[in-house]
C-alpha positions in Angstrom: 148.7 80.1 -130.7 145.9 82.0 -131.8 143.3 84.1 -130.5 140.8 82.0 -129.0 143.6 79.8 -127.6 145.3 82.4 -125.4 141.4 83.9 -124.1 140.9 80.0 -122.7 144.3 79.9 -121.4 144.2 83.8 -119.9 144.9 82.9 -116.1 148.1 80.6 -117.4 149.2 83.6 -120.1 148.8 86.4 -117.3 152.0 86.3 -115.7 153.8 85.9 -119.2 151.8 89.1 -120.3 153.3 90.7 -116.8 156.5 89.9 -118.1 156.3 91.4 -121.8 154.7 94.6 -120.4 155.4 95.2 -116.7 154.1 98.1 -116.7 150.5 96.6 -116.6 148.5 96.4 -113.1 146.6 93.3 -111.9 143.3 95.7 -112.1 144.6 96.2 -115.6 144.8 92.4 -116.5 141.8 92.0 -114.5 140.2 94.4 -116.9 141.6 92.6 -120.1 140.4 89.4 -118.8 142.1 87.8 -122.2 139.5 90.2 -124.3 142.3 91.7 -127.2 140.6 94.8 -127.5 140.6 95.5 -123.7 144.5 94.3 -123.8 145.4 96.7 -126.8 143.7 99.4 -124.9 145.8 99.1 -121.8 149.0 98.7 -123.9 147.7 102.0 -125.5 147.4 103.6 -122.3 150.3 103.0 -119.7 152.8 102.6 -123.0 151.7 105.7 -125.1 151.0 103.4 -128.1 149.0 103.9 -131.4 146.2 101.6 -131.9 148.4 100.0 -134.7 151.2 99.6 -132.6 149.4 97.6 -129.5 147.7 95.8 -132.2 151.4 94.8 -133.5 153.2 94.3 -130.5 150.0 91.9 -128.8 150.3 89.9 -132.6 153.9 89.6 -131.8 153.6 88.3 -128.4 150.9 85.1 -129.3 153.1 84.7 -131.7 156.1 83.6 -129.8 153.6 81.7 -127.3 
């Protein structure tokens, strides 16, 4: 799946994202709103990750969708 895929398919992906990283709030997917940049930035946030590393770990997850 790439990019563009999971933004058109956000409200279906949401709850898989809840899954992966439960540590995200509804405000915070509301926020992300299937924009990648708004996505790494939470995972940066509530998980304490690099830049690189939300970058990695988001590239992992669409790729296992």
């Amino acid at each position: 799946m790439n990019w563009d895929q999971f933004e058109g398919k956000w409200k279906e992906i949401k709850g898989r994202v809840r899954e992966e990283w439960g540590d995200l709030t509804e405000d915070d997917l509301a926020e992300a709103e299937g924009n990648r940049e708004q996505l790494e930035g939470k995972l940066q946030q509530r998980y304490g990750k690099s830049k690189e590393e939300a970058r990695k770990a988001v590239n992992e997850f669409i790729d296992k969708l």
